[in-house]
GUVO-745636 format. One record per residue (C-alpha): residue in three letters; x, y, z. Coordinates in steps of 0.02 Angstrom, whole numbers, plus 32768, in hexadecimal, padded with zeros to 4 digits. Each point is the difference from the previous one (the first is absolute). Layout:
<pts>
alaXYZ...
</pts>
This chain:
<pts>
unk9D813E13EA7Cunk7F8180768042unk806E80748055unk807A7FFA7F65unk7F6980497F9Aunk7FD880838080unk80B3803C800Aunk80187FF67F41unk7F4880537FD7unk8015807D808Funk80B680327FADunk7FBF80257F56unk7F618058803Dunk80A480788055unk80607FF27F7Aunk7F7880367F6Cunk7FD78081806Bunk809F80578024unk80187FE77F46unk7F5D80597FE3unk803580A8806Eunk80B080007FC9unk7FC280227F6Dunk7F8E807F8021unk809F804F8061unk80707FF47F68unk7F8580727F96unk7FF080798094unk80BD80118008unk802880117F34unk7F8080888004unk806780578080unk80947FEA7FABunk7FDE80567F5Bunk806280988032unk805D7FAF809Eunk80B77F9D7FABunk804F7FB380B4unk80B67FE77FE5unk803F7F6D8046unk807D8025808Cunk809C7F7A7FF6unk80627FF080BBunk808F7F60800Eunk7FB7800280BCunk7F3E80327FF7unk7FA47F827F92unk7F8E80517F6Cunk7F59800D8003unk7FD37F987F72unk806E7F6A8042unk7F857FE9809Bunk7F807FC57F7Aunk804C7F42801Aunk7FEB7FCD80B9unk80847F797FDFunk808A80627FA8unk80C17FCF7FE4unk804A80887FC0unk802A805880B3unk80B480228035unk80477F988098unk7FDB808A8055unk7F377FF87FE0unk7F9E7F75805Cunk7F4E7FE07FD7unk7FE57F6A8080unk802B805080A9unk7F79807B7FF2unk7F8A7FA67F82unk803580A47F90unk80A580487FAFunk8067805E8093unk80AB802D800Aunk805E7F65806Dunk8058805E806Dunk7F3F80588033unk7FC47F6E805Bunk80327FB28093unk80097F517FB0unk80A07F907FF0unk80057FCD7F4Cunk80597FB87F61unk7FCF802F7F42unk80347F707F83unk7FF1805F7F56unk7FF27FA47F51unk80AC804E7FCBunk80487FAA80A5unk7FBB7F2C7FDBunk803A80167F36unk80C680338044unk801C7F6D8085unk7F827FA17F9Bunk7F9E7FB0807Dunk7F7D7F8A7FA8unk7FB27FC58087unk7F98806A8098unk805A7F97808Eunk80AC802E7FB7unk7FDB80BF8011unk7FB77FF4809Funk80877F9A8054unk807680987FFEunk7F89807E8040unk8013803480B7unk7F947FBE8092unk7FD17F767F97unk80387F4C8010unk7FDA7F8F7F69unk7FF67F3D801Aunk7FFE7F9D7F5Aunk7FF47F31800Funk80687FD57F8Aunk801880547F44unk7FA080577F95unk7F2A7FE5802Eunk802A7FC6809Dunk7F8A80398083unk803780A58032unk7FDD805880B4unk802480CA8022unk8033803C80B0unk7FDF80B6800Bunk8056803780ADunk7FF87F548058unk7F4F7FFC7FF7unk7FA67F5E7FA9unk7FEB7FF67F41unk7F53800D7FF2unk800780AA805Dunk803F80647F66unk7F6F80357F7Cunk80307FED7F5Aunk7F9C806D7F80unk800980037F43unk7FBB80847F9Funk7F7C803C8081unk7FD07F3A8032unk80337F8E809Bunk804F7F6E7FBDunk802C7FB280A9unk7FE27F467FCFunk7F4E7FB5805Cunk80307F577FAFunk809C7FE28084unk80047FCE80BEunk802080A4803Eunk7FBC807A7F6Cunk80B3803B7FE9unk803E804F7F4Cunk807C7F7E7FBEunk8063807B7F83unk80557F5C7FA5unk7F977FF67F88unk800080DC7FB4unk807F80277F83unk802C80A88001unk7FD5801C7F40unk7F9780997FE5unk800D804480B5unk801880C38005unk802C801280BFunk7FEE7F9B8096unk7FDC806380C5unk80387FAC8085unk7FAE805080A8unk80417FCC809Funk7FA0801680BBunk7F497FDB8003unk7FAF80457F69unk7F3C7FA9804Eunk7FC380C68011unk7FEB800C7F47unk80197F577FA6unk7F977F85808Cunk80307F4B8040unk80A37FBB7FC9unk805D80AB7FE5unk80357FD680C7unk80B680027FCEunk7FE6807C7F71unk7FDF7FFB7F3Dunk80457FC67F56unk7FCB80737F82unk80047FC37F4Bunk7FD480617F75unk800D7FD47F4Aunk8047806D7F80unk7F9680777F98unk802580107F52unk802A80957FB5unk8043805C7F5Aunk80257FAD7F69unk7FF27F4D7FE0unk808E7FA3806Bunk80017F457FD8unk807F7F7A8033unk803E7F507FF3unk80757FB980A0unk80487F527FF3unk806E7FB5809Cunk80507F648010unk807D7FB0808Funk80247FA7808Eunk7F7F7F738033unk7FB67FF57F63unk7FC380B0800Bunk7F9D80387F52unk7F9D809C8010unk7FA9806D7F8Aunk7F9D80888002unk7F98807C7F89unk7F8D80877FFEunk7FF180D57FE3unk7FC1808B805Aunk7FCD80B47FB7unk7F7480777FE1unk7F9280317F7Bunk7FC880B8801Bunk7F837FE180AAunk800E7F397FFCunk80B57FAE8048unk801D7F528016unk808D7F8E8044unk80007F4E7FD9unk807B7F688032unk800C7F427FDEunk80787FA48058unk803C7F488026unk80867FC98073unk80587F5B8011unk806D7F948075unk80397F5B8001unk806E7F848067unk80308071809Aunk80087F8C807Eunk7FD9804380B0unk80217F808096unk809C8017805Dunk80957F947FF8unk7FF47FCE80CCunk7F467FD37FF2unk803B7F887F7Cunk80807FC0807Bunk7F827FE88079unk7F8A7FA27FA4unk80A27F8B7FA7unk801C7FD480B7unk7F6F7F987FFDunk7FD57FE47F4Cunk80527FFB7F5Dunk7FF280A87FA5unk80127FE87F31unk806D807D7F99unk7F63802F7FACunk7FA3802780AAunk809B80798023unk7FEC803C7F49unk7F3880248005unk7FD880B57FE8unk7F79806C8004unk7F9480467F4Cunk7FA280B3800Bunk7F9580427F75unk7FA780997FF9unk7F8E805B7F8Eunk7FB680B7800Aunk7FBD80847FCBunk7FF780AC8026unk7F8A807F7FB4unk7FE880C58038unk7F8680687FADunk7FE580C38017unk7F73805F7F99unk800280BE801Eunk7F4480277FF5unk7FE980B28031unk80A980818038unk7FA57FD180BEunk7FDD7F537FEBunk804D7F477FC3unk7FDD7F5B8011unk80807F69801Eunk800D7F427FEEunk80927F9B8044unk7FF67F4C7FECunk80957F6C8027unk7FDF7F4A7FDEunk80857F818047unk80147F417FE3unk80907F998048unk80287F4F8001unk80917FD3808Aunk80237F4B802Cunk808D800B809Bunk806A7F628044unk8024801680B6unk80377FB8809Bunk7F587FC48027unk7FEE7FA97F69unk80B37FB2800Dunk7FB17FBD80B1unk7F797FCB7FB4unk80607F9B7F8Eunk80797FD38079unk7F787FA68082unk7FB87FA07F50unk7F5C80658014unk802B80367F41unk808880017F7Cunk801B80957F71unk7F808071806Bunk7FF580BD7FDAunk7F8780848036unk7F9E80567F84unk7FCB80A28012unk7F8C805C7F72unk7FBC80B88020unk7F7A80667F9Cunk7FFF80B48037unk7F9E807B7FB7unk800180C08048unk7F84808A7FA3unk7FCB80A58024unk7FC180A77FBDunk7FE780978049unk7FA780B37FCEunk805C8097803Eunk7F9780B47FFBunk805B809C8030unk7F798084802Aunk800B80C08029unk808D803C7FB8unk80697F698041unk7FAF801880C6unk7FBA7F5B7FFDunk803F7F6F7FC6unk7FAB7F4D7FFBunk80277F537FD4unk7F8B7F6B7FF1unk804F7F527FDDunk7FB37F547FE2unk806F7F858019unk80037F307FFCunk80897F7F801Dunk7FFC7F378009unk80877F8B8030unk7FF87F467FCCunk80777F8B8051unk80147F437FD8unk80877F97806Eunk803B7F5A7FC6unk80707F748031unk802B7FB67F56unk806F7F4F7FF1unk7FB07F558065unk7FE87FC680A7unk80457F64805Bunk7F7E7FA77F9Aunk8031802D7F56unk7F54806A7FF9unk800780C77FFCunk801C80598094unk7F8C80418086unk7FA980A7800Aunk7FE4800A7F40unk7FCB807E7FDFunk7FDF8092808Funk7FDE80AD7FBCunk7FCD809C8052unk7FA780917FACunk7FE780AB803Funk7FA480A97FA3unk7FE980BD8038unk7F9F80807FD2unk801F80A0801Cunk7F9980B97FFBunk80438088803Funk800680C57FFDunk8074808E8047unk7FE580CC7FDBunk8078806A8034unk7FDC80C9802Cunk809880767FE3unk7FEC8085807Aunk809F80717FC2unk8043803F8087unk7FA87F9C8081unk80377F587FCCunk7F917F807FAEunk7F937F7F8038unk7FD67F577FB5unk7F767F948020unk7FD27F4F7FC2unk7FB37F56800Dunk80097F527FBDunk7FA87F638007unk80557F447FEFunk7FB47F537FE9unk80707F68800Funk7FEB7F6B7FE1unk80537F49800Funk7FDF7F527FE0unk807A7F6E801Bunk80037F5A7FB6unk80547F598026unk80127F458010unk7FEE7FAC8093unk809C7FC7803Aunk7FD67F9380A5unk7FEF7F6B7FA0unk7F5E7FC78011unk7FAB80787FA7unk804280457F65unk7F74805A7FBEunk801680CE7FE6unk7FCD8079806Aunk7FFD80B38012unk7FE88095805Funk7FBD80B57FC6unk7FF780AE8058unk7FE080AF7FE2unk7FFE80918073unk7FE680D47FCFunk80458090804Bunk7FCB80A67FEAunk8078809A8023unk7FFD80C58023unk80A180757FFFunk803A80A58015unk809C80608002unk804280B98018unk809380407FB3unk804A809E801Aunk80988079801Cunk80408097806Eunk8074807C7FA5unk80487F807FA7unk804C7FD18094unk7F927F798058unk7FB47F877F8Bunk7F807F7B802Dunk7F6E7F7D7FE9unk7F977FB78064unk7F7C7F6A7FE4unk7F7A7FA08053unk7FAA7F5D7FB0unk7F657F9B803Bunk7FFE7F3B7FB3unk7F6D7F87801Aunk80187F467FE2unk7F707F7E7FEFunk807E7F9E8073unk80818039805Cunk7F9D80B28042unk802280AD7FFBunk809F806B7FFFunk804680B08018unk80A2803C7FBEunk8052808E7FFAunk80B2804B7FBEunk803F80B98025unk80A380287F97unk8055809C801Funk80AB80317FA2unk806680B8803Aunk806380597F7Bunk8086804F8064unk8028809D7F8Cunk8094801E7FA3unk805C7F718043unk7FAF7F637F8Eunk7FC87FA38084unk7F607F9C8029unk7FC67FCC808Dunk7F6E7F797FE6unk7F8C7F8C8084unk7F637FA17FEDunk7FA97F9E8089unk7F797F957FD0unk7F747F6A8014unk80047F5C7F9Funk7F997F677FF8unk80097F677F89unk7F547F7D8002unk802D7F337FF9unk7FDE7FDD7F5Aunk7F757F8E7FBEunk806A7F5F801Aunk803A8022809Aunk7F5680048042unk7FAB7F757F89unk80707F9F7FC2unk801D7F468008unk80607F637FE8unk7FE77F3F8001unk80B97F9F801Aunk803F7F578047unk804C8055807Dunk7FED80AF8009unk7F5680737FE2unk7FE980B37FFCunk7F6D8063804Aunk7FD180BD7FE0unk7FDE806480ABunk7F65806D7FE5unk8026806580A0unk8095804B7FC8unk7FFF80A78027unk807F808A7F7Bunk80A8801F8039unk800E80B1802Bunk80A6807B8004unk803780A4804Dunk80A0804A7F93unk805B809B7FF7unk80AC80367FC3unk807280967FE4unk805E80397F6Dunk8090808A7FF4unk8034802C7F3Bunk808880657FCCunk801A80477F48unk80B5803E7FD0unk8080803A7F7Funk7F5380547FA4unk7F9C7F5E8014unk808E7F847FCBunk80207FC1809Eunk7F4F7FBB8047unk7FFE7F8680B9unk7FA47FD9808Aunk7FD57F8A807Eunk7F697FC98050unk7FBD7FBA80A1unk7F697F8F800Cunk7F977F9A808Cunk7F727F987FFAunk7F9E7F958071unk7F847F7C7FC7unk7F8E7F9D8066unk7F847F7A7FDDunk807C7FB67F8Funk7FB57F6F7F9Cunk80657F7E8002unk7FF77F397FD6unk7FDF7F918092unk80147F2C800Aunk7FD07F728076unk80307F5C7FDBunk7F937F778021unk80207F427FDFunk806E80127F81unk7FA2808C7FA5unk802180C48010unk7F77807D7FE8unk803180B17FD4unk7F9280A47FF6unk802B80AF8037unk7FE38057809Cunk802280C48031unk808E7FC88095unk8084807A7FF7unk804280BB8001unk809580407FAAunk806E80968018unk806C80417F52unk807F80987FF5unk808B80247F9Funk806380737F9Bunk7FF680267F45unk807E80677FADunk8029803F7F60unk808B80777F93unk7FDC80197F4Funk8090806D7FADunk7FFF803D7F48unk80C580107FE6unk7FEF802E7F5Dunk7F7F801E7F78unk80367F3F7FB5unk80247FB880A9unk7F857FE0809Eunk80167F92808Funk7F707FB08088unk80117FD880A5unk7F887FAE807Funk80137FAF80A0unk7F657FA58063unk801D7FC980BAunk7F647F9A8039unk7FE27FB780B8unk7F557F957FF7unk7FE47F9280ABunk7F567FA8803Cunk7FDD806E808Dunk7FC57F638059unk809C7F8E800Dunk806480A87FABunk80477F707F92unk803D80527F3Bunk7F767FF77F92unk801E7F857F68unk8052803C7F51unk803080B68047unk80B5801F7FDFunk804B808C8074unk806D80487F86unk7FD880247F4Cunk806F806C7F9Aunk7FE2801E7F38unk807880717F97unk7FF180297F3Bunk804D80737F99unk7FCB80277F43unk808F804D7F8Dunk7FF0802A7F4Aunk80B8801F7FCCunk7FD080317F4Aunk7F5380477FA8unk7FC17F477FD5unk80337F88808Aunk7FBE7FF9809Dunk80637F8A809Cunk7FA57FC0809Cunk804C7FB180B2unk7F977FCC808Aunk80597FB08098unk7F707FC8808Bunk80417FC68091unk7F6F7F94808Dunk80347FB780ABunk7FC17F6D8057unk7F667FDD803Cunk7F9F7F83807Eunk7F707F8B7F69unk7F9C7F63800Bunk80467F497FF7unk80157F977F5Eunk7FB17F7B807Eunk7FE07FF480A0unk7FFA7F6D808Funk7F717F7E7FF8unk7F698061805Bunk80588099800Dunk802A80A97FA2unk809480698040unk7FE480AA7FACunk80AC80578031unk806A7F777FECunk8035802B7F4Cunk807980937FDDunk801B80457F3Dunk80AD802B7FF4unk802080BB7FC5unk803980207F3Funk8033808D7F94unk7FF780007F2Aunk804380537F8Eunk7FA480287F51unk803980687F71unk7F9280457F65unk803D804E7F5Dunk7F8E80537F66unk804D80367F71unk7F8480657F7Dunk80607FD27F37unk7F6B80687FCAunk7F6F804B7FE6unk7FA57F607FEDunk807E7F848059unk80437FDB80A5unk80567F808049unk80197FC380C5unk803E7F94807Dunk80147FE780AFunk80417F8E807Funk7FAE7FC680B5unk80567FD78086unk80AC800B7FCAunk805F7F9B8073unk7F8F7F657FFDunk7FD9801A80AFunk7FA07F578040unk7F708031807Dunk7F487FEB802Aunk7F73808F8026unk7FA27F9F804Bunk805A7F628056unk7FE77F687F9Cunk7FF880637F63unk808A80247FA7unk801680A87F8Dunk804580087F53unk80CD80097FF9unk8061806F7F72unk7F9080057F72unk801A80607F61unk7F7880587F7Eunk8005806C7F68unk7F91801D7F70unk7FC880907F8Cunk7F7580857FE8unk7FB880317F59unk7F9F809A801Dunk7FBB80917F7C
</pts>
């Protein structure tokens, strides 16, 4: 594409001639260094010099964030409510999958339909799911090929991620549209030392094989992290014993309809690459490459089949993700100025299909729809250390999206393809201050400027202060801020042929936009041990897009429309104690209230009470124990069905539930170490969201082989 090559030409013009003065700088500086020798200066609080060189870093503390600021800052020095997922943290409760870590995070509320794959939804403080930005590595991955543009984390295994940020309150000052609810920060592990490789093979419950491979190290300037991994599930079967009732009432339902289960396969691959060029400057290369294959069996299908529209029917779902970027990361004048540019591209290939036969004995309808999506990505941030004064960062980034849909017609009478393709660019301008008073008053504030090719223009700002009251070990933090998230390319083109039902894109939607703020009080005791807080948040959203229906002679039409405002606030709360040096325990509590400010009716799949406690105890040198107890109340969701020619959307409740999961390592040797764990412990039956149901008492174990 024309604009592809000017992006791509202009980025290497930049890119060969940064290249060109860094190198020029680099002589300068080892002629001033023949009789300078600069010790390196080693703090467990104040990050060293030399570890800035990699903008996206994972060998910070807990205490360290490198998202809230868009550079490494103490936590507790910025006003932002937060939780820092470290690499150490996945491996003990060993969470494979993204949606399992998330799911016990607070002010998040994770929706799964059905097991493993299943389309997956994240609520970040009763806002909508496509209000959180997801990044990876320095790149948006929010997916352009679904309805809303939402990140579906189902699909990311956890393998080779150093540390996930999870930023809560409107983040749209520095990271843009869809950061309205606040960010997920991924970054993938950068290898260092010696050669580290490793073999894991699990097996269990549901016909659950995984494997995974790979090694991560450095040679002298050059380090390198590498993973292969493939996942597999078979037979859980998701639909819920009183939806089978239902349907039996009316139509026979077969032992093998009740048996029919769900298969997920997934394939990736994860590669990081570091090369040190210069002591002042390095350039990176992340890259992750994702196929699954997940045919589901659920109650619509067991309709489907019900009614004699089709018999053995499944849906098919096949994804191809790929997600690259690299970046080249100059530290100038003695460390005053540091600068990152980053070229980044993702694409998302989706392909839905109804496998088994029709009434007819033909294949079914709608075979096949797929939706594709791409980004492209150049951006650039510098920041200015100012010492004493603060800093001050500045930066700007371009997108270009794209999409293109393609299906069958499924009005019967015409049942030719057809499709529909978009694209839209937005171009963006930040800036933020950060400074402190005495060590006492601590704060940043940002502004941003965004400019769609069609939704418009937006302002946003964030100002986060945090007070350090001395001698006492406690914070005070607060941030106020500005959000927006754009409809997404669907939501304003899309389209759909049916018998009876069609869907329309609105091209006059306008973005949603938010005004947040919360407040934070942290207390450290018993020299650090003893670490809690609670927080207090509201937002207000307006111009909510949301989908609309009229029926019409037997036919419904849906698009989306911005009809409604919403008010959020709650409470999140946590207590993290370090009893001893083998023993921790993990406490947080989330209390949500989400209402349509309209009808002030609850907002759908927002549970008011979410509470999530783990503790991590390694009774001798070589094995490790895990317990995680989550606890989530009930909530107001969406019908399994609905009345003829109507759709009640608050008639369904989901019924609270609490699990229990345990995890155990055990390290024989050097080389060798074995594991298991067990999910939901007491086989407790529920469904997140209604209609689905969630995976029972499972059990898993397998070994490592590592050098």
């Amino acid at each position: 594409m024309p604009f592809r090559a000017l992006l791509l030409t202009g980025a290497s013009f930049f890119s060969t001639f940064l290249i060109a003065a860094t190198a020029q700088a680099a002589e300068t500086v080892v002629d001033t260094k023949k009789t300078t020798v600069r010790p390196v200066v080693r703090n467990a609080d104040v990050p060293t010099v030399r570890a800035i060189l990699s903008e996206h870093t994972d060998t910070w503390p807990e205490t360290i964030t490198v998202s809230a600021a868009r550079r490494p800052i103490k936590a507790d020095e910025i006003g932002t409510a937060m939780t820092i997922i470290t690499e150490q943290q996945i491996q003990t409760q060993q969470r494979r999958s993204l949606s399992d870590t998330l799911e016990r995070q607070p002010g998040l509320n994770v929706v799964r339909t059905g097991g493993m794959g299943g389309t997956t939804a994240i609520y970040m403080r009763g806002t909508n799911s496509n209000e959180v930005k997801v990044r990876l590595d320095g790149m948006d991955v929010n997916d352009g090929s679904s309805a809303s543009g939402a990140f579906d984390p189902a699909q990311f295994m956890t393998d080779g991620l150093g540390r996930i940020e999870i930023l809560r309150g409107p983040q749209s000052g520095l990271y843009g549209a869809d950061a309205m609810a606040g960010v997920i920060d991924m970054t993938t592990a950068k290898g260092q030392g010696r050669i580290k490789p490793f073999v894991r093979v699990e097996g269990g419950s549901y016909g659950t094989f995984n494997q995974a491979f790979g090694a991560r190290g450095s040679l002298d300037r050059f380090h390198y992290n590498f993973e292969l991994s493939h996942y597999r599930q078979v037979g859980f079967h998701a639909i819920p014993r009183y939806i089978e009732r239902y349907i039996g009432s009316f139509s026979n339902v077969t032992k093998e309809q009740r048996e029919r289960g769900n298969t997920y396969d997934n394939r990736s691959a994860n590669v990081r690459m570091d090369y040190d060029v210069t002591d002042n400057f390095d350039l990176g290369l992340t890259s992750r490459l994702m196929q699954s294959n997940y045919r589901s069996y659920g109650s619509y299908e067991m309709m489907d089949e019900a009614y004699g529209d089709a018999q053995r029917e499944r849906q098919r779902t096949i994804q191809n993700e790929a997600i690259v970027r690299g970046t080249a990361h100059l530290r100038s004048w003695g460390g005053l100025f540091d600068q990152v540019i980053g070229l980044g591209y993702m694409t998302n290939w989706r392909n839905f299909t109804y496998t088994g036969t029709g009434e007819d004995g033909g294949s079914r309808l709608y075979d096949p729809t797929y939706y594709r999506s791409s980004r492209l990505k150049v951006d650039w941030h510098g920041t200015l250390d100012l010492k004493k004064y603060g800093s001050f960062l500045v930066g700007a980034e371009h997108f270009h999206d794209t999409y293109y849909g393609n299906q069958r017609d499924g009005t019967g009478t015409n049942d030719a393809p057809y499709s529909d393709r978009a694209s839209m660019d937005t171009t963006a301008g930040y800036g933020q201050y950060q400074g402190n008073w005495n060590q006492i008053l601590y704060g940043a504030a940002n502004v941003r400027y965004d400019s769609n090719s069609r939704y418009g223009h937006y302002v946003t700002w964030r100002v986060a202060p945090a007070i350090h009251i001395p001698g006492t070990g406690t914070v005070i933090k607060a941030s106020a801020g500005s959000g927006f998230h754009g409809p997404s390319l669907y939501q304003l083109f899309g389209k759909l042929n049916g018998s009876y039902y069609n869907y329309q894109g609105n091209q006059k939607l306008r973005a949603e936009r938010l005004i947040g703020y919360d407040v934070t009080v942290e207390q450290k005791l018993a020299h650090d041990k003893v670490h809690f807080g609670a927080t207090w948040y509201e937002n207000h959203v307006r111009n909510l897009i949301q989908s609309t229906a009229t029926y019409s002679g037997y036919t419904s039409t849906y698009s989306y429309a911005n009809v409604d405002r919403a008010r959020m606030f709650g409470v999140e709360a946590f207590l993290n104690w370090k009893a001893l040096d083998n023993l921790e325990f993990n406490l947080n509590y989330t209390w949500t209230h989400a209402r349509d400010a309209t009808d002030n009716q609850p907002l759908q799949r927002r549970p008011q009470h979410k509470f999530n406690f783990n503790t991590t105890w390694k009774p001798i040198k070589d094995l490790t124990l895990s317990g995680n107890i989550l606890y989530v109340s009930g909530w107001r969701d969406y019908p399994v069905y609905a009345a003829s020619g109507s759709y009640c959307e608050i008639c369904a409740k989901g019924h609270g539930y609490f699990t229990i999961d345990v995890a155990a390592n055990y390290q024989i040797n050097r080389f060798l170490s074995v594991f298991a764990r067990a999910d939901n412990l007491l086989n407790r039956q529920f469904e997140n969201p209604v209609g689905y149901l969630q995976q029972g008492r499972a059990g898993y174990g397998g070994f490592t082989l590592s050098y």
